[in-house]
PADOZA-631620 format. One record per residue (C-alpha): residue in one letter; x negated, y negated, z. Coordinates in steps of 0.5 Angstrom, whole numbers, plus 500, padded with zeros to 3 digits. Layout:
residues N
@r->a | east->X | north->Y | up->Z
...
END
This chain:
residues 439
@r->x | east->171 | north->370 | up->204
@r->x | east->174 | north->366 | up->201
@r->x | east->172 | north->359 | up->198
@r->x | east->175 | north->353 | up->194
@r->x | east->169 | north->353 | up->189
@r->x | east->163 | north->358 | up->188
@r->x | east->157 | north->356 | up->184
@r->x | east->154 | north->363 | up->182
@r->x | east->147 | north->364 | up->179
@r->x | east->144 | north->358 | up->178
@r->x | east->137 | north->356 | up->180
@r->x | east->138 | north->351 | up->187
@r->x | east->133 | north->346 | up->189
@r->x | east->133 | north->345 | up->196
@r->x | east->129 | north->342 | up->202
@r->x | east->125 | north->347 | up->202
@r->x | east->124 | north->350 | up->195
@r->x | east->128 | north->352 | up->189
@r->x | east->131 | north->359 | up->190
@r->x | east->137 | north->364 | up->187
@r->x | east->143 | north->362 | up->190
@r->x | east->150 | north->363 | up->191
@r->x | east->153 | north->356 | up->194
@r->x | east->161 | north->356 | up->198
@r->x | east->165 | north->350 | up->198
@r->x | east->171 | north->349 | up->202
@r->x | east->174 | north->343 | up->204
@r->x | east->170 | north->338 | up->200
@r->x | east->163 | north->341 | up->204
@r->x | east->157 | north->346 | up->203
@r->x | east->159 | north->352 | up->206
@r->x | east->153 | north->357 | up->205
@r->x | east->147 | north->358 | up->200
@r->x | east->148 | north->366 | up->201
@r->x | east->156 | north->368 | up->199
@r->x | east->157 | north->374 | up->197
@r->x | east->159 | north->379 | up->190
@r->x | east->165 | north->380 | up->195
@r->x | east->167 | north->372 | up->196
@r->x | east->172 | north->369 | up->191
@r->x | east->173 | north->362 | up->190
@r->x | east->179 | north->358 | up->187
@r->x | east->175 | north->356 | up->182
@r->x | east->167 | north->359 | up->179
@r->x | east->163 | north->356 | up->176
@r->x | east->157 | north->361 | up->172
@r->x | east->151 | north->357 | up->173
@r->x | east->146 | north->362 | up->170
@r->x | east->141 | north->358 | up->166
@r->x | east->142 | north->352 | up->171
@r->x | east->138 | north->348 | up->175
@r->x | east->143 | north->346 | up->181
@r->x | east->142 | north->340 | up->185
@r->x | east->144 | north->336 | up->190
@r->x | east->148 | north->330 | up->187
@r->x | east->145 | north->325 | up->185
@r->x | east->145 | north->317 | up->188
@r->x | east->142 | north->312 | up->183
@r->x | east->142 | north->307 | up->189
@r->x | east->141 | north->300 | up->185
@r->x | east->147 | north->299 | up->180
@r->x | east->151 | north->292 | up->177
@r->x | east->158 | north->294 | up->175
@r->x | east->159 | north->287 | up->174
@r->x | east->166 | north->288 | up->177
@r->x | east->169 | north->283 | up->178
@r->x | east->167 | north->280 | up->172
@r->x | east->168 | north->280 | up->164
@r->x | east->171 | north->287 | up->163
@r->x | east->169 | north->287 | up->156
@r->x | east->161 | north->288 | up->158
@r->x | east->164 | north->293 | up->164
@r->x | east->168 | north->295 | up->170
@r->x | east->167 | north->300 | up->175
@r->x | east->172 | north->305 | up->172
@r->x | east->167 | north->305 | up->166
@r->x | east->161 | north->305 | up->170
@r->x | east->163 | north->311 | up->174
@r->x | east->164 | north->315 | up->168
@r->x | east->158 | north->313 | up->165
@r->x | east->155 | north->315 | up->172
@r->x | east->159 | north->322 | up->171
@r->x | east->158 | north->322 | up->165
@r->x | east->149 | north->322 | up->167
@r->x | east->150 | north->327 | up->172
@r->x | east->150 | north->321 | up->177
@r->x | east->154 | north->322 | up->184
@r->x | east->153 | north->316 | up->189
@r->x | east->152 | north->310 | up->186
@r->x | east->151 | north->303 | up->190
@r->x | east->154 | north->297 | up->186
@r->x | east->151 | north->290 | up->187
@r->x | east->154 | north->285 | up->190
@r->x | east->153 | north->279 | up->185
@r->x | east->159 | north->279 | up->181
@r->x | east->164 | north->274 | up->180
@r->x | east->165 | north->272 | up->185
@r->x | east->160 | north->275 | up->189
@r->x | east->161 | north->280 | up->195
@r->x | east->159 | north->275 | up->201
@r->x | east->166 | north->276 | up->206
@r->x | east->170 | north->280 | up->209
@r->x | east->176 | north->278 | up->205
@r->x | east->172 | north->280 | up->198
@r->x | east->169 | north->287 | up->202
@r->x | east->175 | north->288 | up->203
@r->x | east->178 | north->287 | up->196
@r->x | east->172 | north->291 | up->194
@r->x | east->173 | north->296 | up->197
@r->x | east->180 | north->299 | up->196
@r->x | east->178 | north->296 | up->188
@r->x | east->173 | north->301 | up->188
@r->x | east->177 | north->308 | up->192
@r->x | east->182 | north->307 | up->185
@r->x | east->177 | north->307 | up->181
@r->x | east->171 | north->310 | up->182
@r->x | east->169 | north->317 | up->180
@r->x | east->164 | north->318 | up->184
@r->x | east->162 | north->316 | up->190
@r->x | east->160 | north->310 | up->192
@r->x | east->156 | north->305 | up->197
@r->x | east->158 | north->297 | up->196
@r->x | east->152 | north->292 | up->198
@r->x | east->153 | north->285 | up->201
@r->x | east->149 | north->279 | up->198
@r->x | east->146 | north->275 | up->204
@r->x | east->145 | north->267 | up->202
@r->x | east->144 | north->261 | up->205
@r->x | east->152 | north->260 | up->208
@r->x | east->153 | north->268 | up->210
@r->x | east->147 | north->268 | up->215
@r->x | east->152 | north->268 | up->221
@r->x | east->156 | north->274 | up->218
@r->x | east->151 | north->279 | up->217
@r->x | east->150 | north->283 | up->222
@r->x | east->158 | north->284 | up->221
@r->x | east->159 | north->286 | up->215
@r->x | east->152 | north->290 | up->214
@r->x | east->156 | north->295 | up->219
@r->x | east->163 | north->295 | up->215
@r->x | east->165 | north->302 | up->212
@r->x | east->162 | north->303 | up->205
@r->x | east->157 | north->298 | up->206
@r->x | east->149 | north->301 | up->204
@r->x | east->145 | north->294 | up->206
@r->x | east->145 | north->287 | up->205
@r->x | east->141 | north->285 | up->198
@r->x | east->138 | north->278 | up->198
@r->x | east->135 | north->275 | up->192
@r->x | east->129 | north->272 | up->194
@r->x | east->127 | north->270 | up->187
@r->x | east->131 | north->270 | up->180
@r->x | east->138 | north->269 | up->181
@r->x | east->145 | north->264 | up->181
@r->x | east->144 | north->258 | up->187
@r->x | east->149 | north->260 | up->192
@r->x | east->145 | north->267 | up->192
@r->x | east->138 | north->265 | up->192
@r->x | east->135 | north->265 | up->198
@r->x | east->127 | north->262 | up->197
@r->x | east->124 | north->260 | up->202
@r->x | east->121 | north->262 | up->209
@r->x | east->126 | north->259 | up->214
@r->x | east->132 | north->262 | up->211
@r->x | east->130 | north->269 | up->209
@r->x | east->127 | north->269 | up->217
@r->x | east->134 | north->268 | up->219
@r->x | east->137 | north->272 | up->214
@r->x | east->132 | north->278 | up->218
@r->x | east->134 | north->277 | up->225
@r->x | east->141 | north->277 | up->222
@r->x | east->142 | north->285 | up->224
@r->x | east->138 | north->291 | up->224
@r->x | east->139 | north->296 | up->217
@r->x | east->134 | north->295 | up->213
@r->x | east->135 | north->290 | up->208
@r->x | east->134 | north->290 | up->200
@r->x | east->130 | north->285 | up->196
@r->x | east->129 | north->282 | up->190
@r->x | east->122 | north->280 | up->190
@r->x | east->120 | north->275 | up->185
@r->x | east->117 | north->267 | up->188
@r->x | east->122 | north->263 | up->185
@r->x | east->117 | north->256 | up->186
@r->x | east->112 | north->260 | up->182
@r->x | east->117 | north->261 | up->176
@r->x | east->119 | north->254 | up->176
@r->x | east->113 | north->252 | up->176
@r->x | east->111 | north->256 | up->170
@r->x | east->118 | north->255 | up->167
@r->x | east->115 | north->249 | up->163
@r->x | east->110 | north->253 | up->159
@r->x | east->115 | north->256 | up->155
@r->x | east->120 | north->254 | up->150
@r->x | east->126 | north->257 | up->146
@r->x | east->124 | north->261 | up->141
@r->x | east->119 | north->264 | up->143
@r->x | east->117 | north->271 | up->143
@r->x | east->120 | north->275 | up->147
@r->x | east->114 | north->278 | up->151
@r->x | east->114 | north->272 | up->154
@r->x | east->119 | north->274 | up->158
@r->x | east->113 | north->278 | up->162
@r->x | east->108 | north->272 | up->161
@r->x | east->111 | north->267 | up->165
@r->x | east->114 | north->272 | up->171
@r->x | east->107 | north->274 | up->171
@r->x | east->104 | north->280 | up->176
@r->x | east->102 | north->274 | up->181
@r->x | east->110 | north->272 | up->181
@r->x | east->112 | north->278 | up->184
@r->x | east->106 | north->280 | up->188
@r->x | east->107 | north->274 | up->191
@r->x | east->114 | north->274 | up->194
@r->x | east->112 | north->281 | up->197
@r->x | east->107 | north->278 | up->200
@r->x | east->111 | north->273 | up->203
@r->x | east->117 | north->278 | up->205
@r->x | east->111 | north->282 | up->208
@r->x | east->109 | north->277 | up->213
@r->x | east->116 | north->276 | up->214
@r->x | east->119 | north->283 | up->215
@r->x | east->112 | north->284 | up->220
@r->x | east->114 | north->278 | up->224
@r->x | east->121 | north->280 | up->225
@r->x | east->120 | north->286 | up->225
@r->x | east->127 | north->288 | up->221
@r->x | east->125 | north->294 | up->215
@r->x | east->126 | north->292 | up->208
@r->x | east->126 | north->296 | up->202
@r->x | east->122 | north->293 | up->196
@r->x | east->127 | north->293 | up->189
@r->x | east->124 | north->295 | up->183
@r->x | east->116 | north->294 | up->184
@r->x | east->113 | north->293 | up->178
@r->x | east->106 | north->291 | up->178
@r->x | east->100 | north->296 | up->181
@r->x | east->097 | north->290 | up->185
@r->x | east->104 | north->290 | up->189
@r->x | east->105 | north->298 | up->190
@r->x | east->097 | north->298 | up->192
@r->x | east->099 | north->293 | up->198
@r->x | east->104 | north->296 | up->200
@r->x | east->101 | north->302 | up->201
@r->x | east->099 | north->298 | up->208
@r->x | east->106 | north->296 | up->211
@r->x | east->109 | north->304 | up->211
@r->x | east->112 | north->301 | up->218
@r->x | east->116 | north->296 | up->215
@r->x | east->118 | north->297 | up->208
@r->x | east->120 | north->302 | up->203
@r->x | east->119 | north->303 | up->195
@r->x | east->124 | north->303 | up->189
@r->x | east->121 | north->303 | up->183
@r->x | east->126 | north->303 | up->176
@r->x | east->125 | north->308 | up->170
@r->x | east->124 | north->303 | up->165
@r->x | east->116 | north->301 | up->169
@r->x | east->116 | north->308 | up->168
@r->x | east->118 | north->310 | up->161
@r->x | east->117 | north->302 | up->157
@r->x | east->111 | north->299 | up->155
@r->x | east->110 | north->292 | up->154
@r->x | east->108 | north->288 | up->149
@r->x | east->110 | north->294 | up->145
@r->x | east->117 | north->294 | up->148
@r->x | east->119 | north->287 | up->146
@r->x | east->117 | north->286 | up->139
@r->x | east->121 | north->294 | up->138
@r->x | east->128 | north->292 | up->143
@r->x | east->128 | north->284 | up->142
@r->x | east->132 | north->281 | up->147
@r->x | east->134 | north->289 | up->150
@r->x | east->127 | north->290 | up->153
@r->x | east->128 | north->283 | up->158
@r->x | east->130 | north->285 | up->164
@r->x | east->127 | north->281 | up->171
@r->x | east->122 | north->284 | up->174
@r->x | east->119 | north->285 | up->166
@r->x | east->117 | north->291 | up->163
@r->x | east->109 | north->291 | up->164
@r->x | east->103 | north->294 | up->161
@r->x | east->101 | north->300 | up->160
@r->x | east->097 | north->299 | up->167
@r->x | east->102 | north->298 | up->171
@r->x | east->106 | north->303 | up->169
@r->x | east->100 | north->308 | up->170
@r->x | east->101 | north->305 | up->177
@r->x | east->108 | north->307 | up->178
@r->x | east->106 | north->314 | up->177
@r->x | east->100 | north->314 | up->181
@r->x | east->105 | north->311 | up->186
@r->x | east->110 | north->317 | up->185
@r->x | east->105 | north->322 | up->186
@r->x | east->102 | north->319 | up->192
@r->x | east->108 | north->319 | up->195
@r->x | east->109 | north->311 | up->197
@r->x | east->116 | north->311 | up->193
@r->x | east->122 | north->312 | up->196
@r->x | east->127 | north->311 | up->191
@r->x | east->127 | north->311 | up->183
@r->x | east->134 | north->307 | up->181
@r->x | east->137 | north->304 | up->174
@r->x | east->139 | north->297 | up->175
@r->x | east->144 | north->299 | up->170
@r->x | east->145 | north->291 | up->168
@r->x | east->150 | north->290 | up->162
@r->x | east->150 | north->285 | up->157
@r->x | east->154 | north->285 | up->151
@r->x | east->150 | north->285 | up->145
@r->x | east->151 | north->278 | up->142
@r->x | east->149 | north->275 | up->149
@r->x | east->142 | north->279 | up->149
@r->x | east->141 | north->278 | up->141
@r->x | east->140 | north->270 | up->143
@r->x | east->133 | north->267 | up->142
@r->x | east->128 | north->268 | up->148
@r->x | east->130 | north->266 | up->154
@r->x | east->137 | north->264 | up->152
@r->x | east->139 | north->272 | up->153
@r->x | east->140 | north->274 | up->159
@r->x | east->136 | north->280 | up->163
@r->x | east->139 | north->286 | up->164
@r->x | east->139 | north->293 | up->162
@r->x | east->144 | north->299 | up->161
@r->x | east->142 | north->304 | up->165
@r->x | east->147 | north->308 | up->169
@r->x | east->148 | north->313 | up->164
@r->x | east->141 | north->315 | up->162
@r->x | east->137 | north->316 | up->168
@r->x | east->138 | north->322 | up->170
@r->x | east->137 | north->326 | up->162
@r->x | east->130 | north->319 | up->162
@r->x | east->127 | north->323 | up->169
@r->x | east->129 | north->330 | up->167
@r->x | east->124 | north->329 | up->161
@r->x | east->120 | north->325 | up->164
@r->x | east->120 | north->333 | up->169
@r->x | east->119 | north->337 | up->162
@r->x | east->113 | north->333 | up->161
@r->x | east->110 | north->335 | up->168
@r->x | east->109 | north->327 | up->170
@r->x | east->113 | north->330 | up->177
@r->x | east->116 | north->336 | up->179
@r->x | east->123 | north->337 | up->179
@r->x | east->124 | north->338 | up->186
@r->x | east->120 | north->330 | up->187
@r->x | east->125 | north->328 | up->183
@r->x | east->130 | north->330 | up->188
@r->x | east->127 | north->327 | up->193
@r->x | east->126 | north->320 | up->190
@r->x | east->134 | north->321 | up->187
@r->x | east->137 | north->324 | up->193
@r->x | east->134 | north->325 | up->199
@r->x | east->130 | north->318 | up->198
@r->x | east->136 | north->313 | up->198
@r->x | east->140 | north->318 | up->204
@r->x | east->134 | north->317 | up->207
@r->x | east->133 | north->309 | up->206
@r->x | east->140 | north->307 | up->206
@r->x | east->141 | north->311 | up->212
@r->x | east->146 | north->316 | up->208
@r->x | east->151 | north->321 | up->211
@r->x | east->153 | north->328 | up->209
@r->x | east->149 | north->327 | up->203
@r->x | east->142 | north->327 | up->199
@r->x | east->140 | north->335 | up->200
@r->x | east->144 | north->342 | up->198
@r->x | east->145 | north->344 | up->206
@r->x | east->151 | north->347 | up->210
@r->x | east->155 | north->341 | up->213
@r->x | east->153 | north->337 | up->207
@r->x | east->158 | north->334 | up->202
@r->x | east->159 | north->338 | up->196
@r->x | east->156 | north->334 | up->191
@r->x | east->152 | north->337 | up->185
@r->x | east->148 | north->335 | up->179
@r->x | east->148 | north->341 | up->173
@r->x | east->142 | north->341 | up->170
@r->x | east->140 | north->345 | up->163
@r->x | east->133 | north->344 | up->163
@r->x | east->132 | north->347 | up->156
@r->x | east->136 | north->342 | up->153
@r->x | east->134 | north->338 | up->147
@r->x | east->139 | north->331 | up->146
@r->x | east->138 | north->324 | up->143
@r->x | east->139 | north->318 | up->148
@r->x | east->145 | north->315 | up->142
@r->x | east->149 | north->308 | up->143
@r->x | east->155 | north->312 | up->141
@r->x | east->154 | north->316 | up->148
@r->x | east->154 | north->310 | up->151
@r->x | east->160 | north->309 | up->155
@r->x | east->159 | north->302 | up->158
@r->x | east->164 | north->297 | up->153
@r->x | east->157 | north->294 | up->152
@r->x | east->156 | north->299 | up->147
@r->x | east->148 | north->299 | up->148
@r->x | east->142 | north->303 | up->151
@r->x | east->135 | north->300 | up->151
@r->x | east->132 | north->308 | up->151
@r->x | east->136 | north->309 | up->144
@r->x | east->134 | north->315 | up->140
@r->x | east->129 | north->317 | up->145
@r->x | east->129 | north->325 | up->144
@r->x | east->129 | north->328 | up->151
@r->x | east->128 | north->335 | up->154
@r->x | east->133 | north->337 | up->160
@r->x | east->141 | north->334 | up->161
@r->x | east->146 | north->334 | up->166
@r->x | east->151 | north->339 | up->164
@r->x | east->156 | north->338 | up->170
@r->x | east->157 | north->332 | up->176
@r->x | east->161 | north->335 | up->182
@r->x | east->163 | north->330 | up->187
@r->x | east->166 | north->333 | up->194
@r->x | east->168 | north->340 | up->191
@r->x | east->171 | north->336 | up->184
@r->x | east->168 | north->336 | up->178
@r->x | east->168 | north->330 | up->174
@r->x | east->164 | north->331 | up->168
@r->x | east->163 | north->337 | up->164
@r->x | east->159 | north->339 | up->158
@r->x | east->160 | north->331 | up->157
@r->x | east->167 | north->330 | up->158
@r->x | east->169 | north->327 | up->164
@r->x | east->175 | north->331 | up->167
@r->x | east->181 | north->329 | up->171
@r->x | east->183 | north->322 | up->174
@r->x | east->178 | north->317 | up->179
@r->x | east->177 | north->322 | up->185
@r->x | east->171 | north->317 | up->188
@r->x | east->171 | north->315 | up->195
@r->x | east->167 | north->310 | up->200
@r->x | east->160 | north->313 | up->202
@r->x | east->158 | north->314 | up->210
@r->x | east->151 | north->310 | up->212
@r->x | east->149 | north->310 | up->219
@r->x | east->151 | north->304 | up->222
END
């Protein structure tokens, strides 16, 4: 038989375990795991020595695009997804202006199929003004989910309070992703700190108790309307132990930072490149996340690629913004994470690809089956590499995991058959197209 692709030898993780196979590809799809010595292929790629995964999805991306595109756009956000190993990525909607409409969404998504080189699902922002549309727009084409932001953001997408996130859940039926803070306990609070402080104040006024209590709040919510919600980076063990309880209404992401970064240490070494909201947390807490992965209550482990330029983020606490680079470093952060047997690799798939199709309610793809779009993340697990600012792709220039020594590095990204990135040069022009989700 022959295929548009063969990737020969390489190790594949599959749903039901890793085994040696020989994966065909025609018309963008998976056509088998079992070709043949006799099958050829326009194009073969030797994958000995490799691990072969499904593509992955880091499904909690700021591309900022529309926005300053000397901090990032979409274009050199996708190709710094490619570039780590990403295939799917989500963007979020707060930009500038923020997704809200139609007319935006429809801007958006034919921005994004010129630029983007991989695949990609656009979030909706639900707000105050918006509440009417939703159950609209969550079922447009392209669209992953609606996000609010029930803490910590601008004034025209916060949505704080019990009567308008009730009606924001009975506005439609998809699950609904949220930041989780309580934006009266950090007013509150604001007035205990002032310009100059250390940074690690960052984490002392948006306390355990900020998110643990906007989780709470949104709980009690999600149970009374009954509309499933997915809990964006959850950062402290008493949130992750209470949600161990609401598995019918919620789903779990936890960020790679609160797996890997420690607080305080990380804001006395990174300054104003550690401050991200939900913070960075003790050591406590990121031993909870772990916990968490293990015991399966984790859905999803994104980013929250969020870029600043450096001027922006070497300003005075609280005067630098939060948000932190990640897109590009996920994958290589994770793999070692696998290296040092803190999860397996198959779990690992599971949280960045069978997960977020699963909580999304993605088509086509998150496992390496027949059918299924032929997406493909190649891993060598004995490589050794430097997280490096000069790798960094984003115009930013900067990544918070700088001289990290990492075990294990994507080597190739596949996005329907095409290969975009290939031993660290992205290859080709942009070739992304809109992801499917269940509507």
């Amino acid at each position: 038989m022959h295929f548009d692709l063969l990737i020969r030898n390489g190790t594949c993780v599959t749903p039901w375990g890793e085994e040696a196979a020989n994966v065909g590809i025609s018309g963008g799809r998976i056509a088998t795991l079992s070709a043949s010595s006799a099958d050829t292929a326009d194009q073969v790629i030797d994958a000995s020595g490799l691990h072969v995964l499904p593509g992955l999805i880091d499904s909690h991306v700021h591309l900022r695009d529309p926005g300053d595109a000397t901090v990032e756009t979409l274009g050199t956000g996708t190709r710094a997804a490619v570039l780590g190993g990403i295939a799917t990525l989500f963007d979020m909607p707060n930009t500038n202006p923020p997704i809200v409409d139609q007319e935006r969404l429809d801007w958006k998504r034919g921005y994004a199929e010129q630029q983007s080189f991989c695949d990609i699902g656009l979030y909706i922002a639900g707000a105050k003004t918006n509440i009417g549309e939703l159950a609209h727009l969550e079922s447009e084409p392209g669209v992953c989910a609606i996000k609010v932001f029930a803490g910590s953001s601008t004034a025209s997408l916060l949505v704080e309070d019990d009567e308008h996130l009730e009606k924001l859940m009975r506005a439609g039926r998809r699950r609904i992703a949220y930041h989780s803070e309580d934006e009266y306990r950090l007013q509150a609070r604001k007035p205990m700190f002032s310009r100059g402080m250390p940074h690690r104040s960052h984490m002392e006024w948006r306390d355990e108790e900020c998110a643990f209590l906007g989780t709470r709040r949104l709980m009690a919510l999600a149970r009374k309307t009954g509309r499933p919600a997915h809990i964006l980076h959850v950062s402290t063990a008493e949130e992750l132990s209470y949600l161990r309880d609401y598995r019918d209404v919620a789903t779990v992401e936890v960020l790679v930072n609160h797996l890997t970064q420690v607080a305080p240490e990380c804001y006395d070494t990174l300054k104003g490149f550690g401050v991200m909201n939900p913070p960075i947390r003790g050591e406590r807490h990121r031993e909870a996340s772990w916990a968490a992965v293990r015991d399966g209550i984790v859905d999803t482990i994104g980013s929250d690629h969020a870029p600043h330029s450096r001027s922006a983020k070497e300003q005075p606490w609280p005067d630098c913004p939060a948000g932190l680079t990640g897109v590009q470093t996920l994958v290589p952060v994770m793999l070692d994470h696998v290296n040092a047997g803190r999860l397996s690799l198959s779990r690992m798939v599971d949280l960045m690809a069978a997960g977020p199709a699963r909580v999304y309610g993605l088509v086509g793809k998150g496992r390496l089956a027949a059918g299924y779009d032929a997406d493909f993340t190649l891993v060598d697990m004995k490589a050794k590499r430097t997280i490096e600012d000069a790798w960094i792709v984003s115009p930013c220039g900067w990544t918070p995991f700088a001289g990290k020594k990492i075990t294990g590095w994507p080597v190739a990204t596949i996005v329907r058959g095409h290969t975009v990135m290939r031993d660290d040069e992205v290859q080709g022009a942009p070739i992304g197209r809109l992801a499917r989700f269940a509507s």
